[in-house]
C-alpha positions as CSV (number, residue, x, y, z in Angstrom):
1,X,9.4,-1.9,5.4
2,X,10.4,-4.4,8.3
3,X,13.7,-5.1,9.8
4,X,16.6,-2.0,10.1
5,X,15.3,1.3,11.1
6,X,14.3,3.6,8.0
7,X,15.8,7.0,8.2
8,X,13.8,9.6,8.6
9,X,14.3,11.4,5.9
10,X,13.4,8.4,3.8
11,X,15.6,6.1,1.5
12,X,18.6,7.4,-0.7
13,X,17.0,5.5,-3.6
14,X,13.7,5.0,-5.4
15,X,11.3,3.4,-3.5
16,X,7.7,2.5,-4.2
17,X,5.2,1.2,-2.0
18,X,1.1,0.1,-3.0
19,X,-1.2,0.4,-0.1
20,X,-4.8,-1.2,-0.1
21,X,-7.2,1.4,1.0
22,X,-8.5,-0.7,4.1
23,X,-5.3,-2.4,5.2
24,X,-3.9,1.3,6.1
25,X,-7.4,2.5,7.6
26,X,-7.4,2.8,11.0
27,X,-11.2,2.3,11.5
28,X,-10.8,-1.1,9.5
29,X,-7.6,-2.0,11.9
30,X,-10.2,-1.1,14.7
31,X,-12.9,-2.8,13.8
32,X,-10.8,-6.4,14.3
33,X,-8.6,-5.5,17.1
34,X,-11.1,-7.3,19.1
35,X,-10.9,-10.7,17.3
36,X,-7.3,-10.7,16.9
37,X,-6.8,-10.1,20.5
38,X,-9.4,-13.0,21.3
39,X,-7.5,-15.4,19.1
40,X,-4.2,-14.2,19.8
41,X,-3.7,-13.6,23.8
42,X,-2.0,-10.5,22.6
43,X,-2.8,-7.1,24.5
44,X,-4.3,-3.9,23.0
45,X,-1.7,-1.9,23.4
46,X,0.6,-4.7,21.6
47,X,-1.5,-4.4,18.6
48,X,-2.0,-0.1,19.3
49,X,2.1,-0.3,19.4
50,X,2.1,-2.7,16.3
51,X,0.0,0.2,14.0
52,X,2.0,3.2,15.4
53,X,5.3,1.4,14.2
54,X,3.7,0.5,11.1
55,X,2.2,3.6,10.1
56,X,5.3,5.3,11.6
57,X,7.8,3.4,9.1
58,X,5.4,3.6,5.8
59,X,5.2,7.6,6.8
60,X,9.4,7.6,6.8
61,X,9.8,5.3,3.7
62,X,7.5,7.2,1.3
63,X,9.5,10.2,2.7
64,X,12.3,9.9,0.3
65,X,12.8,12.4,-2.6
66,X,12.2,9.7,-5.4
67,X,9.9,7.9,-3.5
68,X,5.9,6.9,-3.9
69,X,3.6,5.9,-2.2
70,X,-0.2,4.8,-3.7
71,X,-3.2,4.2,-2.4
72,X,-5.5,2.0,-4.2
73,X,-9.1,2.8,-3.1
74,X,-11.7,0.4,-1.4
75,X,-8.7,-2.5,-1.9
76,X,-7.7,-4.8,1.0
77,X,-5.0,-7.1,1.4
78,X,-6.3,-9.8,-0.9
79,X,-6.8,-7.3,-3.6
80,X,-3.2,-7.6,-4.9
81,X,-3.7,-11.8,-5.3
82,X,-5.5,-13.1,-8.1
83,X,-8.2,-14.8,-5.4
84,X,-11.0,-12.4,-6.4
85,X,-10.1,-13.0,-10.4
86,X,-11.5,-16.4,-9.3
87,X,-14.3,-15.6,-6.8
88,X,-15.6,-12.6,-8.1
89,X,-18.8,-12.3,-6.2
90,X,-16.3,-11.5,-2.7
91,X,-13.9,-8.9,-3.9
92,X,-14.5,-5.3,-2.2
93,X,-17.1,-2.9,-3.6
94,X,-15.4,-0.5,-5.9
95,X,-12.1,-2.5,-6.5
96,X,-13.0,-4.8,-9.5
97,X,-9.8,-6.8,-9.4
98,X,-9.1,-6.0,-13.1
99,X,-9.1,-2.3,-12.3
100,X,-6.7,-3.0,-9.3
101,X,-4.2,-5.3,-11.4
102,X,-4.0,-2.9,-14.4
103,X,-3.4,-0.2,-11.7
104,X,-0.3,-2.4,-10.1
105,X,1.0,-3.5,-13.3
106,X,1.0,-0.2,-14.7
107,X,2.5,1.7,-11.9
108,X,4.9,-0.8,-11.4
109,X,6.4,-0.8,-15.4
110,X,6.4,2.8,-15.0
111,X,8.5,2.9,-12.2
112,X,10.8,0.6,-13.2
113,X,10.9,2.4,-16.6
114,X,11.6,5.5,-14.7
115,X,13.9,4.6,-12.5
116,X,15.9,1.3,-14.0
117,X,15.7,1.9,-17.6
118,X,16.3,6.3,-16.6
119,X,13.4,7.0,-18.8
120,X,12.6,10.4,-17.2
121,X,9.8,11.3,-19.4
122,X,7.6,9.1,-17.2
123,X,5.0,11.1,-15.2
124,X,4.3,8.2,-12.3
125,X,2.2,11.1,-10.7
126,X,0.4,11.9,-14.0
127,X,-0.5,8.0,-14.5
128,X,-1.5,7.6,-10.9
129,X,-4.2,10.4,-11.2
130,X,-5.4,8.4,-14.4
131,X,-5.8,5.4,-12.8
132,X,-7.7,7.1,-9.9
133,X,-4.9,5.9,-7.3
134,X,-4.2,8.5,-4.6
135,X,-0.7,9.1,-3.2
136,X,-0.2,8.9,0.5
């Protein structure tokens, strides 16, 4: 997602991206612009500028015709490590990290199954909805 522009009409190839609920929530971006700029000398409107981009370029990448993007509800950031496998008293309410790992793997195989090995009697949107991941 970082480096060379993204076109605007998305990439000319699959693409897939996973999003954790709260690192793509504005409110939760909000809620520790404060710290960051404390511990960072940065400005707010470095950090405002930092989201628009960001949101801007996931918004262009997921625009593509073969392209996905998933939201995986209540996650965060840490939710796609195997951290809360080993401390599972911290992981985020409503994201059992087993839940959110069969979710990745499984959207992941499919994807690859659709796209790599051309099976196109894979339904990524179908196995999304019964995983309860939303598309962005």
């Amino acid at each position: 997602m970082y480096g060379q522009s993204i076109p605007e009409n998305g990439f000319d190839l699959p693409y897939m991206q996973m999003n954790a609920e709260q690192s793509i929530d504005y409110e939760w971006f909000e809620q520790s612009l404060d710290q960051a700029i404390a511990s960072s000398g940065r400005t707010r409107a470095h950090y405002e500028q930092f989201w628009a981009e960001s949101d801007s370029r996931r918004q262009r990448a997921a625009s593509g015709e073969d392209a996905y993007s998933f939201i995986l509800k209540h996650a965060n950031h840490m939710s796609f490590t195997d951290f809360y496998l080993y401390s599972p008293l911290l992981y985020p309410k409503g994201a059992p990290p087993q839940s959110v790992h069969k979710a990745v793997n499984q959207l992941s195989v499919a994807f690859f199954d659709r796209f790599i090995k051309g099976d196109a009697s894979i339904d990524i949107q179908a196995l999304a909805d019964k995983l309860g991941v939303s598309m962005n």
